[in-house]
C-alpha positions, 0 to 999 in steps of 0.5 A: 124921407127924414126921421127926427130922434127927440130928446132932452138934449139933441135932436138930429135926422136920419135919411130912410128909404120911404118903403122901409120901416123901423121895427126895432130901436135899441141903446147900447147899455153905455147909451152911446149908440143906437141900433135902429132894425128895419123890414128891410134887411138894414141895421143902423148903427147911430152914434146916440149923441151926434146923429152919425151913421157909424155903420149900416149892416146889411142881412140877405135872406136865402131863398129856397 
């Protein structure tokens, strides 16, 4: 599945597992990256103006 980002400038995809959601966007105070959070233990990094994955953070959860 591809997510489109839209703006007044650019527009780009983003490949996203079909079974996870985004619960979160947020830019970085410079706008030149975005934070994409996901229900999936993932975090994006993308670069706000070329669409690239700069990094992808992963979040395990412990079980008790």
């Amino acid at each position: 599945m591809y997510f489109a980002f839209a703006g007044p400038f650019s527009t780009f995809h983003i490949q996203n597992d079909p079974n996870i959601e985004w619960t979160g966007v947020k830019f970085s105070s410079d706008g030149k990256m975005i934070l994409l959070a996901t229900n999936g233990g993932v975090i994006h990094l993308i670069d706000a103006f070329q669409g690239t994955q700069l990094h992808t953070f992963s979040v395990s959860v412990l079980q008790s």
